[in-house]
N, C-alpha and C positions, 0 to 999 in steps of 0.2 A: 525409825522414828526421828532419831538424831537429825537426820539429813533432810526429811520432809521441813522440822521443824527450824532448820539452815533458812534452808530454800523461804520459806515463807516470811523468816525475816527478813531477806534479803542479802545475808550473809554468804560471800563466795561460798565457801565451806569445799574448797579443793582436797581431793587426794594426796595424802600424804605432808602435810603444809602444816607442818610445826608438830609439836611433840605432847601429848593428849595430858601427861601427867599421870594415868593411872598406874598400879605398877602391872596390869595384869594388858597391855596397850596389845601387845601382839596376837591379843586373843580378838580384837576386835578389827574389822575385815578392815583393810586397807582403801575401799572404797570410802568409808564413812569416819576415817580416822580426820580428816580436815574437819568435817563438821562438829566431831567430839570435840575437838581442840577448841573450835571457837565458841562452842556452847558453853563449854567447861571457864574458858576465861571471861565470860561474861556472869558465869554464875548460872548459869541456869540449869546446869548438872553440875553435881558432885559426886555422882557414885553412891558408893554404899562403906562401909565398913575396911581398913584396912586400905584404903586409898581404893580400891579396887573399881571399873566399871561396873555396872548395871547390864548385863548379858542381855544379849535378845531388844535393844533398846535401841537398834539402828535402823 
């Protein structure tokens, strides 16, 4: 979802392209880690509880 949600902004949203912030970062596929990154610095995710991603949410 992450990544659709990139893409339709417009946002590169490359693999691997900067560091997501979550602490749980290696659990989310290395495909979709650029577009968490850039989601996440705009605000449009936060995650959940504990710094933690939102699983199943790429």
């Amino acid at each position: 979802m992450a990544v659709m949600i990139a893409r339709a902004l417009g946002l590169s949203a490359n693999a691997n392209t900067g560091d997501t912030g979550f602490v749980d970062e290696r659990d989310i596929p290395l495909w979709a880690q650029g577009a968490v990154a850039e989601l996440k610095q705009l605000g449009v995710v936060d995650g959940k509880g504990a710094n933690r991603s939102i699983r199943r949410a790429y």
